[in-house]
N, C-alpha and C positions, 0 to 999 in steps of 0.2 A: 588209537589205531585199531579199533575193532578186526577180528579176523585175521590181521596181522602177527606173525608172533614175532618177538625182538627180544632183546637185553638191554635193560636201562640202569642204570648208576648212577650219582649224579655228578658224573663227570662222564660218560660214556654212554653211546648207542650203537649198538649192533643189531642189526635187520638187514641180514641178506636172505637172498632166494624167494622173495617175498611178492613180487611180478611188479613192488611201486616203479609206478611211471614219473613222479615226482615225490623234492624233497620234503621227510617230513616239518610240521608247520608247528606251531605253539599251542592247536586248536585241537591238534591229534592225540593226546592223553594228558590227564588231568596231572600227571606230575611229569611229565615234558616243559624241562627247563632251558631250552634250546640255547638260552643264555650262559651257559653255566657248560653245554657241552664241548668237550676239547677231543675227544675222539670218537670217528663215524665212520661205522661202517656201513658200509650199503650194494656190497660186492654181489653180484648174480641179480638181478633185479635189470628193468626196463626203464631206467632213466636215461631222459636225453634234453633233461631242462636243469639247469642251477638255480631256479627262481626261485628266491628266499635265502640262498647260501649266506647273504650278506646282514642276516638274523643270528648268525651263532656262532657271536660276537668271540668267544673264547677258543673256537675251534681251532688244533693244534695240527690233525691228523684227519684228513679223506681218504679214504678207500671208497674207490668205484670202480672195482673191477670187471669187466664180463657185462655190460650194462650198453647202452646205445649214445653213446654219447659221439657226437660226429663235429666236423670243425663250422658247426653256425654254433657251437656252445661259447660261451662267454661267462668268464668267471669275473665275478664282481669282487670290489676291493675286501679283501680278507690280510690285513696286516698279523694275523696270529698266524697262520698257515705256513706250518715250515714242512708240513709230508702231504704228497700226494699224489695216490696210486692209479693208473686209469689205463690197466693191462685189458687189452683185450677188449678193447672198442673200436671205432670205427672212425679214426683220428689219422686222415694223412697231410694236411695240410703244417707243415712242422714249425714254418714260418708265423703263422696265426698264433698258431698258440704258445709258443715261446714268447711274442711279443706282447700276449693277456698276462703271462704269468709274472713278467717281467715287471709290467706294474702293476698289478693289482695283488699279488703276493711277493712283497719285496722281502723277507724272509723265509723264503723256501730255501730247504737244505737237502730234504732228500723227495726227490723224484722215477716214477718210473712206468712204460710207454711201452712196456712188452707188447707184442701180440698186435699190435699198428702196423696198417702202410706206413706210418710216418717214421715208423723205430727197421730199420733194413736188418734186423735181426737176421742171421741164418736159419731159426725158430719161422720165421712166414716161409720158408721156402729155399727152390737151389738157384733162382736167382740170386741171393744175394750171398757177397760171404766177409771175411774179417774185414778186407778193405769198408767196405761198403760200411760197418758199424765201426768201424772205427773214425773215419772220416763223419759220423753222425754225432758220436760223442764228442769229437773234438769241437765242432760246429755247435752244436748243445751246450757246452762248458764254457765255452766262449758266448753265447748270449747268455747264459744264467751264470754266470762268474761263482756266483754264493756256494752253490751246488756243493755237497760232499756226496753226494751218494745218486746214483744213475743208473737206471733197471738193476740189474741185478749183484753190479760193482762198484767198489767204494774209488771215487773220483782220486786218481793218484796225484802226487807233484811232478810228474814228468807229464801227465796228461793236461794241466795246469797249464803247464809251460807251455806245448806245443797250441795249447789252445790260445796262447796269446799271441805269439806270433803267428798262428797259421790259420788259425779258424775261421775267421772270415773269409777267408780265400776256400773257405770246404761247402759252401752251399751248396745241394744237386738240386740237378732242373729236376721241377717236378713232371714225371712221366706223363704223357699223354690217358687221358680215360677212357674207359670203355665206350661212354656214349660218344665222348669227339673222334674215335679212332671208326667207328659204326658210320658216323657221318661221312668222313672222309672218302669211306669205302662207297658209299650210296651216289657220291657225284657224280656228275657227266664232267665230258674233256672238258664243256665251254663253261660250268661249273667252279669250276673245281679252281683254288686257289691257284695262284700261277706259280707261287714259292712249293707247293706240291705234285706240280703238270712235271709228265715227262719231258726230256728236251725240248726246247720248238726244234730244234733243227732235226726231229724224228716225224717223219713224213706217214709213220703204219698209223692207222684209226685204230684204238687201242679196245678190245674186247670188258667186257663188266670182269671175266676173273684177269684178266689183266691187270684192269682198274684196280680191283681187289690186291691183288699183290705186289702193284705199284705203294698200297695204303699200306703196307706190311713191313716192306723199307722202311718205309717214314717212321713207324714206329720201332722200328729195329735201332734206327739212327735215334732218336730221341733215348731209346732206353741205355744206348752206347753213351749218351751225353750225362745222362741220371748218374753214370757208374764214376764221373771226372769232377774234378774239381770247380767251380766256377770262377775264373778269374776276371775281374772286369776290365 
C-alpha cells in the first residue's frame, strides 16, 4: 500500500484516516497475509464497498467507523466475524442490514450502529429520545438473538427477555425522505396522490404554500408513526 501508512502484525491491520475508498487486497503489500488477518481497522477512511471482505478468511473484528458505508452495502458470508463497528455512517435502512448480518455473520457477538439514522440514538439529535432507543434495541436483540454487546451497552437478561416477547412488535416505520417529502410538496391537486389530497369534500383551490404545508402534516404524521410501535 504505497503512500499509505498502516500497522500490520500478522494477525492485525490498522489503517485509518488513510482516504481508501476500498478494502485492502493481497496485491497491496508484499507481507499482507489477508488470510491470517483476525483484526481490521479501517475507521476515518472513505469506504463504501466490502468487495473482497470475503478474502480474510480469519477475520474476527471490523472496525469501520466514520467511513461512507450506506444501505446498498452487503456483507458477504464471513462465519469468523463476531465484532463489528460501523459508527458514524450513513446506515438507515435497519431492516436491511440486520437481515445481511443475520446470515452472513452467524457469529456475531458484539455490534455497534452509533452515529446512524438507523440507531435513534439521542446522540443524532432531540428528536429522538430513550423511548425511541430503547424500542431499537429491543427490536435489534430480537433479530440478532446471539448479541451480547450493542453500541455502547452490554446486552442485559431483562433486555433478553423483553426482546422475546416484544420485539417483533417494536419495528418503526421508516420516516419518510428528504427527496419523497420535496416531491410531495412540488404536486399539483390533480397530481398528487389521493391518500395525500386534502378532503374531497373541501371545495377552496388550495395555493403551492398551502400545498407545501398540506406536505408537512403528512410528514409530521409519519414521523408520529416512526416514534410507535408497529403492530400487525
Amino acid at each position: 500500500m504505497e503512500g499509505i501508512f498502516y500497522t500490520l502484525t500478522e494477525t492485525e491491520l490498522k489503517c485509518s484516516g488513510q482516504k481508501l475508498r476500498k478494502l485492502p487486497t493481497a496485491t497491496d503489500h508484499e507481507g499482507l497475509d489477508i488470510g491470517q488477518i483476525k483484526y481490521m481497522d479501517l475507521s476515518y477512511n472513505k469506504i463504501s464497498t466490502l468487495d473482497g471482505l470475503e478474502s480474510f478468511t480469519s477475520l474476527e473484528t471490523l472496525i469501520l467507523d466514520c467511513n461512507r458505508i450506506t444501505d446498498d452495502i452487503e456483507f458477504p458470508c464471513c462465519k469468523s466475524l463476531t465484532t463489528i463497528s460501523l459508527n458514524k455512517n450513513q446506515i438507515s435502512d435497519l431492516d436491511h442490514l440486520l437481515g445481511n448480518l443475520k446470515k452472513c455473520a452467524p457469529r456475531l457477538r458484539f455490534l455497534s450502529l452509533l452515529g446512524n439514522s438507523a440507531c435513534p440514538h439521542q446522540l443524532m439529535g432531540l428528536d429522538y429520545d430513550d423511548n425511541d432507543y430503547h424500542r431499537y434495541r429491543c427490536y435489534v436483540i430480537y433479530c440478532l438473538p446471539s448479541l451480547k454487546f450493542l453500541d455502547s451497552t452490554t446486552v442485559t437478561r431483562e433486555e433478553r427477555e423483553e426482546a422475546i416477547l416484544r420485539g417483533k412488535y417494536l419495528k418503526t416505520v421508516k420516516p419518510l425522505s428528504l427527496k419523497t417529502l420535496i416531491f410531495i410538496a412540488s404536486q399539483t391537486d390533480e397530481t398528487r396522490p389521493k391518500r395525500l389530497c386534502p378532503p374531497a369534500t373541501c371545495k377552496v383551490k388550495h395555493s403551492s404554500t398551502q400545498r407545501y404545508l398540506w406536505s408537512l402534516q403528512v410528514s409530521l404524521h409519519w414521523e408520529k408513526l416512526r416514534r410507535k410501535p408497529f403492530y400487525p
